[in-house]
C-alpha positions in Angstrom: 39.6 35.9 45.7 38.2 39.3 46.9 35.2 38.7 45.1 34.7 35.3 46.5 35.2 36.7 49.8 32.9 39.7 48.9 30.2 37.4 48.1 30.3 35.0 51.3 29.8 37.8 53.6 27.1 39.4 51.8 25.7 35.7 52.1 26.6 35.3 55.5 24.9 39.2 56.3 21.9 37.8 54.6 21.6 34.6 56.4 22.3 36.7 59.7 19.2 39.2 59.2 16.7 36.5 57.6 17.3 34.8 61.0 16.3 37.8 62.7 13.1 38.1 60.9 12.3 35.0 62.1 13.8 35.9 65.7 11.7 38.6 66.1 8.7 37.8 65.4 7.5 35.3 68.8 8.4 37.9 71.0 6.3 40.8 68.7 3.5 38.3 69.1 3.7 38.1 72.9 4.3 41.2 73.8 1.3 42.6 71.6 -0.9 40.2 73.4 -0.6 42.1 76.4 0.7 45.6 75.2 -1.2 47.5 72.0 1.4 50.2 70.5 -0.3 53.3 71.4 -1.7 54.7 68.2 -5.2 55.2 66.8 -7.7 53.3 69.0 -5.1 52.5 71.4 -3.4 55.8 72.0 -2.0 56.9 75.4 0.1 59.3 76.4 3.8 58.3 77.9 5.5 57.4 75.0 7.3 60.6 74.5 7.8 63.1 71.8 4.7 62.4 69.2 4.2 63.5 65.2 1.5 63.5 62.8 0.3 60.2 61.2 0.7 61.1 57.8 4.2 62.2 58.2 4.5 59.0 60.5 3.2 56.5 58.1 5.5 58.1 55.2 8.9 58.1 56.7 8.8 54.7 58.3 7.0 53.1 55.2 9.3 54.8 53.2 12.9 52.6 53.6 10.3 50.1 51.2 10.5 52.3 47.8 14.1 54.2 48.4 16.1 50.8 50.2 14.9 48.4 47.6 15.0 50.3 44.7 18.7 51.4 46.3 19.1 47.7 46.4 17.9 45.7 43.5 20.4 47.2 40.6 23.4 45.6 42.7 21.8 41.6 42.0 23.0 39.7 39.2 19.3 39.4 38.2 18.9 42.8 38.1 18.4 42.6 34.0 15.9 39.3 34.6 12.7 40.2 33.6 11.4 37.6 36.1 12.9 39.9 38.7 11.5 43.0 37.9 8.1 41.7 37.3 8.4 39.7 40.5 9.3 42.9 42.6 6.4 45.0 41.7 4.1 43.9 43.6 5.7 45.0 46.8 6.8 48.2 45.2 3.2 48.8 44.2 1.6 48.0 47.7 4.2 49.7 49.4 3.9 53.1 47.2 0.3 52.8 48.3 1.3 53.1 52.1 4.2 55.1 51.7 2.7 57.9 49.7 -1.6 57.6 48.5 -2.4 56.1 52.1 -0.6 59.1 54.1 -2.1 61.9 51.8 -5.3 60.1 52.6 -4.9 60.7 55.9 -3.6 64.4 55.9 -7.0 64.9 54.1 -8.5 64.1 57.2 -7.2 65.8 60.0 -10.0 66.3 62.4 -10.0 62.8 64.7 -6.3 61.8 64.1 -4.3 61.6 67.2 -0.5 62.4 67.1 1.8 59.2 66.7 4.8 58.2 68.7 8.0 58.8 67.5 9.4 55.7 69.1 6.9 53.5 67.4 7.2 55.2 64.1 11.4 54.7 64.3 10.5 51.0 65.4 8.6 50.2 62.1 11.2 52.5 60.4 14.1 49.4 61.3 12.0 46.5 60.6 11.7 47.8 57.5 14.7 48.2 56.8 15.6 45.0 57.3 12.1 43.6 55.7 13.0 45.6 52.6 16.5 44.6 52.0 15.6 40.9 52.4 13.5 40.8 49.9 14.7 43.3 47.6 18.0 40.7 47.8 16.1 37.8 47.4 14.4 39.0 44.2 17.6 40.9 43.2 20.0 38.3 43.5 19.5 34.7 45.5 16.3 33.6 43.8 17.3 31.1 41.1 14.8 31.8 38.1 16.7 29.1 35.6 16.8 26.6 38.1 15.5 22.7 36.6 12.5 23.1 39.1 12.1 26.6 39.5 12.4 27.7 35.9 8.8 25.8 35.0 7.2 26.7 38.3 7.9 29.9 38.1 4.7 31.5 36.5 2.3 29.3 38.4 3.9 30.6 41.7 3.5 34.1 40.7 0.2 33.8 38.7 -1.3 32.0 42.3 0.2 33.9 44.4 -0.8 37.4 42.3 -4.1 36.7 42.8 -4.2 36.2 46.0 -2.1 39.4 46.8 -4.6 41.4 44.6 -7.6 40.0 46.8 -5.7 40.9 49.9 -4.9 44.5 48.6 -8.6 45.6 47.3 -9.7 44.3 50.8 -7.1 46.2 53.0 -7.8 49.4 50.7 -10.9 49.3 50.3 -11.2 48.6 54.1 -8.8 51.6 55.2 -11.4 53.4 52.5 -14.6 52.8 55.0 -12.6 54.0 58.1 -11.6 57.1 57.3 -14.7 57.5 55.8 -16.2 57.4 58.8 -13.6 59.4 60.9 -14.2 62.4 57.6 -18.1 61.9 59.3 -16.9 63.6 62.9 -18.9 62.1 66.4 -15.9 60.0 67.2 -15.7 56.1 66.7 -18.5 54.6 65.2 -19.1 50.7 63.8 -18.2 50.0 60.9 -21.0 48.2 58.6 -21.0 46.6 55.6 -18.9 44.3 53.0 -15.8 42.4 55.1 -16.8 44.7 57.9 -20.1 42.3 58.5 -18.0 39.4 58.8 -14.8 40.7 61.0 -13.8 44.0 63.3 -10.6 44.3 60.9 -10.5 43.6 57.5 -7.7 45.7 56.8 -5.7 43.5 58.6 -7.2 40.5 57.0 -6.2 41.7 53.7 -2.7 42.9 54.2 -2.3 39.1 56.0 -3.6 37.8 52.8 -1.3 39.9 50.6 1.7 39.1 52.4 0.5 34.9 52.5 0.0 35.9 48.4 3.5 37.3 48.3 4.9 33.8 50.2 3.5 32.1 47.5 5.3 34.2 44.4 8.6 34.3 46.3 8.4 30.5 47.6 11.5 31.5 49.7 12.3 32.0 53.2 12.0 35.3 53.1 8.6 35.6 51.8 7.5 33.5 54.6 9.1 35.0 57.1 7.5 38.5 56.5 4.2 36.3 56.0 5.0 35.1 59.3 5.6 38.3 61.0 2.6 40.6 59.8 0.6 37.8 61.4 2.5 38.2 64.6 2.2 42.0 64.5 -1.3 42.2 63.1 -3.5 39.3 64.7 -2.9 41.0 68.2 -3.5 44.4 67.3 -6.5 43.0 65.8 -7.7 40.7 68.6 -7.5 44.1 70.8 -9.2 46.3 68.7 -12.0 43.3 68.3 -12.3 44.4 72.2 -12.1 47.7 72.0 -15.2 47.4 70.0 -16.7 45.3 71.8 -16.3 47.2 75.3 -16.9 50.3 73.6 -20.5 49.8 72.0 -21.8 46.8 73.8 -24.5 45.6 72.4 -24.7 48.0 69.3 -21.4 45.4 68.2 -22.1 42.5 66.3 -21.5 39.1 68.4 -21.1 37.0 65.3 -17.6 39.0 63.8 -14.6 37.8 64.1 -11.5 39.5 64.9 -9.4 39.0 61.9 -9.8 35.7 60.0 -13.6 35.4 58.2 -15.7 32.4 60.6 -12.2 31.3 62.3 -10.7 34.2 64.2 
């Protein structure tokens, strides 16, 4: 009886913050069409007490590795190897953020502005509850043996892999270029080349693509909801740095990129 009780509020805790995911993310959209959080391109000062990036982009990434790998041992398909091999792929991107991308950074010093506290503790809650809906979805509510499921499985996650990949060698090797070119001093310049011909942010093209990749090998919810949500965080930072450049350097900038989405956006 306690168990069964045990179980339907962990399922009713679930439901709850899946339904915020989805909440939250029209109003993130709005309000980054008219306000940029103020880091990188878009820093300003007002926003209180401020910290490095590197130490920025580690602690509020982090909650990805720690939570779900905090998480995951307490689902019943803990011991499926679907699981596990289904997990990694966030665990893998998100070791990239949380630690290679950050030491990247601290490599780099000279043109990195300070970043908000307020922002960093912001991202540091979403992901939190990002990271404990999918590590629970993966962990314990996806049904692997299901009549449908169990055959689909592998073309899901073979698809959607793919995809991912492509998304992740374009947001790295994009993050790659730019701090490249910060290592070069002189302050902002364009960016040339590869994805950078065709849009102002491929970084944020690839992590959209990732995220779209991981929809696709989760086909749940869950996965679409955080598929859901990067765009609504990311196409408006995008749009406004696609401005940015644009007021910035004129007629150096390229007319034909778009802002995010390769001849569409």
């Amino acid at each position: 009886m306690a168990s069964s009780s045990s179980s339907s509020s962990d399922q009713a805790f679930f439901n709850n913050c899946l339904l915020t995911l989805y909440l939250i993310a029209p109003p993130t959209f709005i309000s980054l069409r008219f306000l940029q959080a103020p880091y990188g391109k878009h820093h300003r000062s007002g926003w209180g007490p401020t910290m490095s990036p590197p130490l920025a982009w580690f602690l509020m990434e982090s909650p990805t590795l720690w939570l779900t790998l905090l998480i995951f041992p307490f689902g019943h398909n803990f011991r499926n190897p679907k699981s596990l091999i289904l997990i990694s792929p966030f665990l893998f991107h998100y070791f990239h953020r949380s630690c290679i991308y950050p030491l990247r950074l601290h490599r780099n010093k000279t043109q990195l502005t300070d970043f908000p506290v307020t922002v960093a503790l912001m991202a540091f809650g979403f992901n939190l509850l990002n990271s404990f809906l999918q590590a629970r979805w993966v962990s314990h509510y996806k049904d692997y043996d299901g009549e449908s499921d169990g055959r689909l499985f592998w073309w899901r996650f073979l698809i959607g892999l793919v995809i991912f990949f492509c998304g992740m060698w374009v947001n790295i090797w994009s993050d790659k270029v730019l701090v490249g070119l910060k290592k070069q001093g002189g302050g902002y310049k364009v960016p040339r080349g590869g994805w950078f011909e065709l849009v102002s942010c491929p970084n944020y093209f690839g992590e959209i693509l990732e995220w779209f990749g991981w929809a696709v090998m989760t086909w749940s919810w869950v996965g679409l909801g955080f598929f859901l949500y990067t765009c609504a965080n990311l196409v408006p930072r995008a749009l406004a740095h696609h401005k940015w450049y644009l007021e910035k350097f004129g007629e150096d900038y390229p007319k034909h990129r778009k802002a995010v989405i390769p001849f569409l956006y």
